[in-house]
Each structure stands twice: as structure tokens, then as C-alpha cells.
N, CA, C and O of each residue as an XYZ file, in Angstrom:
416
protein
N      82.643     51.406     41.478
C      82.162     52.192     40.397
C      81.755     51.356     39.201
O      81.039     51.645     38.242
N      82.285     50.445     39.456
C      82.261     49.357     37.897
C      80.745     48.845     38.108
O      80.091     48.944     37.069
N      80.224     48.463     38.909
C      79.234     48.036     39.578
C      77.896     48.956     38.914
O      77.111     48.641     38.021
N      77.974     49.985     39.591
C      76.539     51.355     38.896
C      76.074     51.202     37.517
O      74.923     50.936     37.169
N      77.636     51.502     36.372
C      77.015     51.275     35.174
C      76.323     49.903     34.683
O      75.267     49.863     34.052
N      77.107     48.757     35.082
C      76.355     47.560     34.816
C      75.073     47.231     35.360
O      74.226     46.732     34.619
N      74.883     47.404     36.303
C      73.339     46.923     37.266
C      72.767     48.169     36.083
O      71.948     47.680     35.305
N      73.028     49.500     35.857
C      72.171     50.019     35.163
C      72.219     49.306     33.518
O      71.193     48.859     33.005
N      73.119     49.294     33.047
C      73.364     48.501     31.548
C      71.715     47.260     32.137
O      70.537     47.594     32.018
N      72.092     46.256     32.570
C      70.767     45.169     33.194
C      69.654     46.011     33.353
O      69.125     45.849     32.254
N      69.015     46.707     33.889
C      68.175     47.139     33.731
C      67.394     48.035     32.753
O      66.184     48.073     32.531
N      68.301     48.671     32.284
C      67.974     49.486     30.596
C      67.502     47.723     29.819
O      66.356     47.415     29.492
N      68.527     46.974     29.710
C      68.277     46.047     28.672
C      67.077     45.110     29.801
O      66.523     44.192     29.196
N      66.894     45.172     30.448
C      65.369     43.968     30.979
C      64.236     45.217     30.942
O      63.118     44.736     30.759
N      64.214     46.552     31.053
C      63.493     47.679     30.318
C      63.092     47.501     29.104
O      61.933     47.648     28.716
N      64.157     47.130     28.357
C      64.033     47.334     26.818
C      63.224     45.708     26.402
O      62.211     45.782     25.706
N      63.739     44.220     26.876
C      62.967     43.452     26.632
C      61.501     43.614     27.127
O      60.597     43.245     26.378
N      61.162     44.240     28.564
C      59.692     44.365     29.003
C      58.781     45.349     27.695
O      57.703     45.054     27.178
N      59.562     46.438     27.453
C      58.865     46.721     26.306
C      58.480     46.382     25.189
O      57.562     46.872     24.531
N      59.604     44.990     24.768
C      59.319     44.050     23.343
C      58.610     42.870     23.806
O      58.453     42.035     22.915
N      58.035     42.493     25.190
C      57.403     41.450     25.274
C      55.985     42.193     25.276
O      55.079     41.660     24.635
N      55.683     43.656     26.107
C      54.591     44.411     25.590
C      54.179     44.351     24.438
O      53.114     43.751     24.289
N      54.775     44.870     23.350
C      54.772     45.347     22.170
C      53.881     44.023     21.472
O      52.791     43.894     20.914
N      55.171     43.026     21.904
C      54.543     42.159     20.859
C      53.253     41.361     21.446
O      52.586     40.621     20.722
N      52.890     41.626     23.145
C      51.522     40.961     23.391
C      50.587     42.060     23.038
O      49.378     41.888     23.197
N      51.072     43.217     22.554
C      49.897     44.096     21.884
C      49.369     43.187     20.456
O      48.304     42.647     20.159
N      50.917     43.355     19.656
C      50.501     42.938     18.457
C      50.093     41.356     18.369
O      49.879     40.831     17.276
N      50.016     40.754     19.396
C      49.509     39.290     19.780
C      48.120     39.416     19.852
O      47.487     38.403     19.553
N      47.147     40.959     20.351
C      46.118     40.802     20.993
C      45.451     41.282     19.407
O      44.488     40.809     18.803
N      46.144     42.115     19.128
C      45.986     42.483     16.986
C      45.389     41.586     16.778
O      44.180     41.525     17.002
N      46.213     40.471     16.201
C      46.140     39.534     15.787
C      45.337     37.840     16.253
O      45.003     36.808     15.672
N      45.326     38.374     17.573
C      43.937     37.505     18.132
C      42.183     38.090     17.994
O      41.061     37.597     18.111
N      42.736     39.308     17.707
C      41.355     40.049     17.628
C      40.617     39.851     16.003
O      39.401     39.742     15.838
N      41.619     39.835     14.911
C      41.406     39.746     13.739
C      41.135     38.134     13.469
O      40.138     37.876     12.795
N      41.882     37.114     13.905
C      41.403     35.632     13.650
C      40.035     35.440     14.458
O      39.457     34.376     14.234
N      39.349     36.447     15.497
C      38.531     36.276     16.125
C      37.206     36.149     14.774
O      36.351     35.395     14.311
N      37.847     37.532     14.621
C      36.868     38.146     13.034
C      36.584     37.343     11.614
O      35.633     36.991     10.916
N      38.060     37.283     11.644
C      37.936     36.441     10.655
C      37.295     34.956     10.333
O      36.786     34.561      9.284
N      37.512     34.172     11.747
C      36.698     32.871     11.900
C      35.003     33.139     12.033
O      34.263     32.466     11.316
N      34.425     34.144     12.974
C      33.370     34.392     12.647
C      32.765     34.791     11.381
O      31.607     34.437     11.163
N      33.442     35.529     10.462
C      33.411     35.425      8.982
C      33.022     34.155      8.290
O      31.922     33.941      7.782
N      34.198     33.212      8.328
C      34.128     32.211      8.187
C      32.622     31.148      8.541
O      31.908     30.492      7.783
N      32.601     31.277      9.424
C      31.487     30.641      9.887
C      29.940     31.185      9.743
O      28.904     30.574     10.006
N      30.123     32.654      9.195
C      29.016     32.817      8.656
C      28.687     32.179      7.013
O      27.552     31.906      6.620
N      29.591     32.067      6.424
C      29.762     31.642      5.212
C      29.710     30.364      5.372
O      28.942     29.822      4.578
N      30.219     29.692      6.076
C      29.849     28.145      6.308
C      27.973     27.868      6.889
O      27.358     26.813      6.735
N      27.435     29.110      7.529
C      26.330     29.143      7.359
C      25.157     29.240      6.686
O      23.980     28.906      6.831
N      26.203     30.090      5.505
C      25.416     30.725      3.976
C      25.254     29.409      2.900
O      24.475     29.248      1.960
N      26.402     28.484      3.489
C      26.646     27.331      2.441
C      25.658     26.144      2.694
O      24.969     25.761      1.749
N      25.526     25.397      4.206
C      24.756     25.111      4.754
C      23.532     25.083      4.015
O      23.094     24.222      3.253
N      22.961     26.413      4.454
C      21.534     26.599      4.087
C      21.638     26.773      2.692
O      20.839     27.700      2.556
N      22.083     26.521      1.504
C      22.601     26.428      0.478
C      21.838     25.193     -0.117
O      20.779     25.072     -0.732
N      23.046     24.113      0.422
C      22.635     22.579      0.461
C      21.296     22.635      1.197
O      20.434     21.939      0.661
N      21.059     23.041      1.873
C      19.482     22.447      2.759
C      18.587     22.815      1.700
O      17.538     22.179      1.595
N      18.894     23.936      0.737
C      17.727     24.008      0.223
C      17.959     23.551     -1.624
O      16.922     23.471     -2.283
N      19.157     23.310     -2.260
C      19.410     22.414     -2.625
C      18.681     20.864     -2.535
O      17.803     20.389     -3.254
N      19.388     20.279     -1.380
C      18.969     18.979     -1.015
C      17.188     18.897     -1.198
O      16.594     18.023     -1.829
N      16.583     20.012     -0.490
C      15.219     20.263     -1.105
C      14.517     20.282     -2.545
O      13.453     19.756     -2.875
N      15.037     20.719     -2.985
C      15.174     20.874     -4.697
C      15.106     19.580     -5.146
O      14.147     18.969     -5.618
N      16.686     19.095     -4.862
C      16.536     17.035     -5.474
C      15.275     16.701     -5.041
O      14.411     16.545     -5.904
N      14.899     16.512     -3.507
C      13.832     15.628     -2.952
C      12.573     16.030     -4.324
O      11.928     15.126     -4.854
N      12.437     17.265     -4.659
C      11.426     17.622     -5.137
C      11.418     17.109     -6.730
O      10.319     17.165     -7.283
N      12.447     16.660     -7.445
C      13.088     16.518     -7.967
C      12.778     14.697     -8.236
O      12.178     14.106     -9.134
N      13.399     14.279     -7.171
C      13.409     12.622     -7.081
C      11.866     12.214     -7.229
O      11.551     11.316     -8.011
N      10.677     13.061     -6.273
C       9.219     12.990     -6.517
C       8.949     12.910     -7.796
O       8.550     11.868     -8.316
N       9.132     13.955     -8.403
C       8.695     13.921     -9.821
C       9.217     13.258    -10.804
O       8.653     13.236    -11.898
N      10.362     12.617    -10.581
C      10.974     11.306    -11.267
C      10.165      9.926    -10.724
O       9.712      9.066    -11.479
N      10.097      9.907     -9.504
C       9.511      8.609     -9.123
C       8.000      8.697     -9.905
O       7.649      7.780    -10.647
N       6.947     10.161     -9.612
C       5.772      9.851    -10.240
C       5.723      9.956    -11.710
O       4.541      9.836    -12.034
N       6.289     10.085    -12.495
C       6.848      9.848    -14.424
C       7.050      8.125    -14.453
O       6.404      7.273    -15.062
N       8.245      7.998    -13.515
C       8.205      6.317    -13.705
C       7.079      5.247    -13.373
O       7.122      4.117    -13.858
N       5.760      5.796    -12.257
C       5.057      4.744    -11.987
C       3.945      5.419    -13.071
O       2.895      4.808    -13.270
N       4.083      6.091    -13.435
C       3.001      6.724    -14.697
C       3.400      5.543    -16.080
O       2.682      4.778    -16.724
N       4.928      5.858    -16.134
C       5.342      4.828    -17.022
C       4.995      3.173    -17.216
O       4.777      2.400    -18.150
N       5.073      3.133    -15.931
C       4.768      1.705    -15.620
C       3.549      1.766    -15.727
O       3.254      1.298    -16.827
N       2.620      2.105    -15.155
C       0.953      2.057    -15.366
C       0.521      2.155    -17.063
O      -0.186      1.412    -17.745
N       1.217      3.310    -17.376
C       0.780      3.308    -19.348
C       1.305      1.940    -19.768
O       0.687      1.320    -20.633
N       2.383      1.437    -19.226
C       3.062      0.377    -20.166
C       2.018     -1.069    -19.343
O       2.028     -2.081    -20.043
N       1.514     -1.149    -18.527
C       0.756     -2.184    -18.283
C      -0.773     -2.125    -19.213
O      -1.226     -3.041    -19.899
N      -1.237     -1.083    -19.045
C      -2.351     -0.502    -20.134
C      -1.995     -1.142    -21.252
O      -2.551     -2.239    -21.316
N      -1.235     -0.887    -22.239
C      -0.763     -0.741    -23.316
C      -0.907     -2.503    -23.435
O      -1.891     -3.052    -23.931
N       0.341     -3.267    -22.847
C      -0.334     -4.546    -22.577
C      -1.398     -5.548    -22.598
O      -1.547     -6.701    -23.002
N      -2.113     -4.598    -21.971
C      -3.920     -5.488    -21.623
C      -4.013     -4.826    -23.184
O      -3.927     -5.605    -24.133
N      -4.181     -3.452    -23.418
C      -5.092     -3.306    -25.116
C      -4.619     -4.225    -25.927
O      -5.316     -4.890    -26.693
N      -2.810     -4.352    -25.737
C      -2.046     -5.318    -26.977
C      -2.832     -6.410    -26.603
O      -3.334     -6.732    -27.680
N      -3.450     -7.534    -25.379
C      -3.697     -8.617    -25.770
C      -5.491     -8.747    -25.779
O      -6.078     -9.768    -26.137
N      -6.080     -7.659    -25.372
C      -7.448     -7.399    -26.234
C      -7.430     -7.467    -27.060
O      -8.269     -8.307    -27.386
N      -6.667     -6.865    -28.334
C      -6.367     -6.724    -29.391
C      -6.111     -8.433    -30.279
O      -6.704     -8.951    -31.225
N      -4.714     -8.984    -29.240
C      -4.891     -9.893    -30.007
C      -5.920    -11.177    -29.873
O      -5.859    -12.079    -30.708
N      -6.684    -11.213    -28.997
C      -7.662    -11.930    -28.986
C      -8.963    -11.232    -30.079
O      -9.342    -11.876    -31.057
N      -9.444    -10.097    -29.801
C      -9.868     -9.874    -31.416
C      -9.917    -10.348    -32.095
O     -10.808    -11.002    -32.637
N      -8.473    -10.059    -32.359
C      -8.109    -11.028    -33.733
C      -8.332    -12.198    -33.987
O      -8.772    -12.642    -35.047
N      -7.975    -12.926    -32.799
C      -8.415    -13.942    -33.215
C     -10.083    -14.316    -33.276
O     -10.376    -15.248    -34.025
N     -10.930    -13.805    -32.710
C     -12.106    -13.440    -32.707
C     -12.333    -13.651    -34.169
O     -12.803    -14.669    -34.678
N     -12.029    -12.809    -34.646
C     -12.526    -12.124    -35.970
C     -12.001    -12.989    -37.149
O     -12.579    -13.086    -38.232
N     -10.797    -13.628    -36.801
C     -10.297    -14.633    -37.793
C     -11.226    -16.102    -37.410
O     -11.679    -16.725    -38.370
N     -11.415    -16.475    -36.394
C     -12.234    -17.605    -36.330
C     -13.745    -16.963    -36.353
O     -14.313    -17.467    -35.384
N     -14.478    -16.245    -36.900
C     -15.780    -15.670    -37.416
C     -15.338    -15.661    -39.135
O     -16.006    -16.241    -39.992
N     -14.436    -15.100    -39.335
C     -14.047    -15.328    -40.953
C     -14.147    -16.999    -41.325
O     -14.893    -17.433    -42.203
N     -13.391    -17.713    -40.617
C     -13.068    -18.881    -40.643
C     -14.478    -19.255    -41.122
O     -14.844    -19.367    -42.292
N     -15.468    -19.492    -39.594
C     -16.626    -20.165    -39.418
C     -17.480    -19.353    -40.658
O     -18.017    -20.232    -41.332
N     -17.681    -18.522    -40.996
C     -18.440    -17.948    -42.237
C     -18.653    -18.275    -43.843
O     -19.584    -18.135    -44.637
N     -16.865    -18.948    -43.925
C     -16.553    -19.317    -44.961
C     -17.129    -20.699    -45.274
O     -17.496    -20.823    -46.442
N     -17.311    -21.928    -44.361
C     -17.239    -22.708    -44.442
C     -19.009    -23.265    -44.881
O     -19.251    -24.456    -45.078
């Protein structure tokens, strides 16, 4: 007699764990279903960011162009500027050795 209740006691309680290993591979499949979501989330936003920078990074390039063509503009006026400064000072001297030779 001792025998009946125990084999049943064992089986109520391996009953009762089969239902908490259920339970919790339900709430396992929850929770695999939501990190599913959530990483695809994620990765759309890592997509949003992405194309962010790509068009960013576009921007600088466009950016660096118009810095590079200001500086060789710079450089070209400042070579100009140069040649007039030493037109100029030959002129001068031009014009001081015509003073010179006039006076004499």
C-alpha cells in the first residue's frame, strides 16, 4: 500500500515539473520572439544611421571640393598679385631711370 501513494506522489511531481519546463519553453519562445523583433528594429536603425553617414560623408566630399577649389583660386590670385607686384616694381624702376636720364 505504501507503494501506490508514492509512485503517484512521483508522478504528480514529474507532472508538475513537465508543466514548468512547458511553461517556461513557452515563455522562452516569448521572449525569443521579441529579441527576434527587437534586433530587427535594431538593425533597421543601424540602417537609418548608415545611410545617414553615406550621405553625410557626401556632404564633406562636396564640401572638401569647394575648399580645395577656394585654395587653388587662392593660390592662382596670390601668384597674379606677384607678377603685377613685380611689373610694378620694374615700372618703377622704369620711370625712375627716365626721371634720372631727363634730368641730366
Amino acid at each position: 500500500m505504501a507503494r501506490g501513494p508514492v509512485k503517484k506522489t512521483v508522478e504528480s511531481r514529474l507532472t508538475t515539473v513537465e508543466r514548468g519546463i512547458k511553461s517556461l519553453q513557452a515563455s522562452d519562445a516569448g521572449i525569443t520572439k521579441e529579441m527576434r523583433a527587437g534586433f530587427a528594429q535594431m538593425e533597421g536603425r543601424f540602417t537609418q544611421m548608415e545611410s545617414r553617414f553615406d550621405h553625410m560623408e557626401s556632404r564633406f566630399d562636396q564640401i572638401y571640393n569647394h575648399i580645395d577649389g577656394f585654395m587653388k583660386l587662392h593660390e592662382t590670385l596670390d601668384i597674379e598679385f606677384r607678377v603685377i607686384k613685380e611689373q610694378m616694381r620694374r615700372l618703377e624702376q622704369r620711370v625712375e631711370q627716365l626721371e634720372t636720364t631727363g634730368r641730366s
